[in-house]
C-alpha positions in Angstrom: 5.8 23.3 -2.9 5.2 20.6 0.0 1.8 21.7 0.0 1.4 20.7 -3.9 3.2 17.7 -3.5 0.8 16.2 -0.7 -2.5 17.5 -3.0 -0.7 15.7 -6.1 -0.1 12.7 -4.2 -3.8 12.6 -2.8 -4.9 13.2 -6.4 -2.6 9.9 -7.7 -3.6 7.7 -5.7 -7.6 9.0 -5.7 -7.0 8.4 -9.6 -4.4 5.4 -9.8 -6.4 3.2 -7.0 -4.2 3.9 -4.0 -7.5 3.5 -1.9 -8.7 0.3 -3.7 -5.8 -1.4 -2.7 -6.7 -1.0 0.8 -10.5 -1.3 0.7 -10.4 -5.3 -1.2 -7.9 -6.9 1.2 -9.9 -5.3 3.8 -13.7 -6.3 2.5 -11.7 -10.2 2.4 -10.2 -9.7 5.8 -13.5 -8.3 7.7 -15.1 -11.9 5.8 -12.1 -14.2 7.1 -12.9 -12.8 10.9 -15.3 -13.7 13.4 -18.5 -11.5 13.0 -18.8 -8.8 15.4 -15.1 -8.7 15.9 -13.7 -5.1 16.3 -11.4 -3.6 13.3 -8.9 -1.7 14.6 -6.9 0.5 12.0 -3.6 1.5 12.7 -0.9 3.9 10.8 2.5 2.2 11.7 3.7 4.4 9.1 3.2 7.4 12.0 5.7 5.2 14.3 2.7 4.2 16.3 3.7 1.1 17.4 0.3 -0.2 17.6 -0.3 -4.4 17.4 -3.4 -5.3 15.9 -5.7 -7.5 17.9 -7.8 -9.6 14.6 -6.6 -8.9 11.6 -4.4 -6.7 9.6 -3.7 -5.1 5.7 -0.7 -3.7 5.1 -0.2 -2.0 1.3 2.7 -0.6 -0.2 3.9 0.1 -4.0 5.2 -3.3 -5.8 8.7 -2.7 -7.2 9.0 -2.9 -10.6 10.6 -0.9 -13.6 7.4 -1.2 -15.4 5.9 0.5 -12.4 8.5 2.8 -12.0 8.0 4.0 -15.6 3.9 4.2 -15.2 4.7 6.7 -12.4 7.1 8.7 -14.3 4.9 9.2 -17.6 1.9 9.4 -15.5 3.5 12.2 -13.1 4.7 14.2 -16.3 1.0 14.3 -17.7 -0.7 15.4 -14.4 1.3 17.6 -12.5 4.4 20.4 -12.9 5.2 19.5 -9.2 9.2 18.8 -9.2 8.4 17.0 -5.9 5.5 14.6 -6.7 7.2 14.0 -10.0 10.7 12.6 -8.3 8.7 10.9 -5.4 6.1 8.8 -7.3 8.6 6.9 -9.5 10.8 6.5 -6.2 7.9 5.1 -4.4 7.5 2.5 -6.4 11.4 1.6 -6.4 11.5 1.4 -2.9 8.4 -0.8 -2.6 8.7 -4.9 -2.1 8.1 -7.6 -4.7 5.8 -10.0 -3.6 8.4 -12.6 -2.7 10.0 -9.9 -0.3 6.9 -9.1 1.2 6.1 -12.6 1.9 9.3 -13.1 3.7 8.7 -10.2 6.0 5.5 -11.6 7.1 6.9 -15.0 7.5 10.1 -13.4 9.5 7.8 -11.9 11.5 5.6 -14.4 13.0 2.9 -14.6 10.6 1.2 -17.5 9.5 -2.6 -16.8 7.8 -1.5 -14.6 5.4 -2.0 -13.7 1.8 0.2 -11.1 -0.6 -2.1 -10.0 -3.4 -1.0 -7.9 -6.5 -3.3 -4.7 -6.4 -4.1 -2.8 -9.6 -1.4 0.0 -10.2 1.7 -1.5 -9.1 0.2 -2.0 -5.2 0.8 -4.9 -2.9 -1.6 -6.0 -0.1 -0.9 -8.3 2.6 -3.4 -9.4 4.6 -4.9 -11.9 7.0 -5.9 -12.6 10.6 -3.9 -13.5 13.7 
């Protein structure tokens, strides 16, 4: 079942633009650095611990009950999967508004940043140090 679930997932977001909301902020944030800089990508999500050296784009889902009821409708029509189909919908509910993900940034040091709403209820921040 686990199995399913991470296919279904990489199938969503193939479909739904999970891969588009990192690819944009990152075309803007490779032309907001200095040419020939290094990019460095880093998975915090794997613990990590990694600090990026230029820039940086974090994505996550946007919160929103109009999102939260994409996921669940879109789940139901694409997959049997009793895992993908409860874990989409929570994704998005334990995602940040853009207003929340602003005031992480800002709590945490960071200063040229943007937040930008991403096609199918993604956030991106981005910007360089």
């Amino acid at each position: 079942m686990l199995v399913d679930n991470l296919h279904n997932m990489a199938r969503l977001n193939h479909r739904l633009g999970g891969v588009r909301a990192v690819l944009g902020p990152l075309a803007r944030l490779i032309r907001l650095t200095r040419p020939r800089l290094p990019i460095q990508a880093l998975d915090l999500g794997a613990g990590a611990a990694d600090i990026p050296r230029a820039g940086y784009v974090v994505t996550d889902s946007r919160r929103s009950r109009l999102g939260c009821a994409a996921q669940w409708a879109v789940t139901r029509l694409m997959t049997s999967n009793p895992l993908t189909r409860a874990e989409a919908p929570a994704a998005v509910l334990h995602g940040f508004t853009p207003r929340e993900l602003r005031a992480l940034a800002e709590g945490a040091g960071l200063r040229n940043f943007r937040v930008r709403r991403m096609p199918w209820f993604h956030l991106a921040l981005y910007g360089v140090k």
